[in-house]
Steps between C-alpha positions, in 0.01 A plus 500: 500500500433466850159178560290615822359179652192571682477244864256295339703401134808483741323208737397326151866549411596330807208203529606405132872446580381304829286270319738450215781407777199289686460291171863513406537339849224218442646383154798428652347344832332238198781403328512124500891549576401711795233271581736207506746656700256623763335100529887370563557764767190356653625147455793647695381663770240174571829264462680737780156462698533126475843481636721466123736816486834511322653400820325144460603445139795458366516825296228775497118494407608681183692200425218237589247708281673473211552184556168466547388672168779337318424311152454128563368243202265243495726221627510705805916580448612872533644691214796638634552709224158645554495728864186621654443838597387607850185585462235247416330417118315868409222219379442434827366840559390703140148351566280396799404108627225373236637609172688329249784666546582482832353116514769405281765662629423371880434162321838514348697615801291210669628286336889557518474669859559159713856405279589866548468487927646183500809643276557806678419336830801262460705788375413747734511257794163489600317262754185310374315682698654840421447364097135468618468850661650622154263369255182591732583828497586552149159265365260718776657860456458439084163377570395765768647790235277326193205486704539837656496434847867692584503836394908621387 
């Protein structure tokens, strides 16, 4: 049996596959995964701005961000057994600056973040001053993301 599409059902046709490729697109765009992964590229890009590139460390920024996001306990030891992953905590980014959520998770990381730049610093063979570069842009690109002032 042979279907004759008039123009106008074939431009619905068309518009319905575009918008359901459109939202297909945005789902994935606001995974927190993707979300996460989009906030460390940032954190990369800024860290390249600032002068820290994979020629400066000992390693690559890979390397230094899972260090970075690695599992460390309250005594402020790392768990070797434990490795980070490169992007940051998908806390960090599932909800904006002001909610529970996100509070708690940027308390948390808050909390560990100065034994985990002074860890990788020393392993990566960062300068002071390159350690301090490292956690400013890491702290202000979170907090610039939560409170919506960079777009990704």
């Amino acid at each position: 049996m042979k279907v004759i599409l008039t123009e106008k059902q074939y431009k619905r046709i068309i518009l319905k596959e575009q918008l359901l490729w459109a939202a297909a697109i945005l789902a994935y765009r606001q995974t927190a995964a993707s979300k996460a992964n989009r906030v460390t590229r940032h954190i990369k890009k800024n860290l390249r701005d600032r002068g820290i590139t994979s020629r400066k460390i000992e390693g690559n920024l890979n390397q230094l961000m899972k260090c970075i996001n690695g599992y460390i306990d309250e005594e402020g030891n790392p768990d070797l057994l434990t490795k980070g992953k490169k992007q940051i905590n998908k806390g960090l980014v599932r909800k904006k600056a002001g909610t529970e959520t996100f509070d708690a998770a940027f308390e948390s990381f808050k909390q560990t973040f100065p034994a985990k730049v002074e860890i990788c610093s020393s392993k990566f063979g960062l300068t002071p001053e390159e350690s301090t570069t490292l956690s400013e842009v890491v702290l202000n690109t979170i907090s610039d993301f939560a409170h919506k002032k960079i777009r990704l």
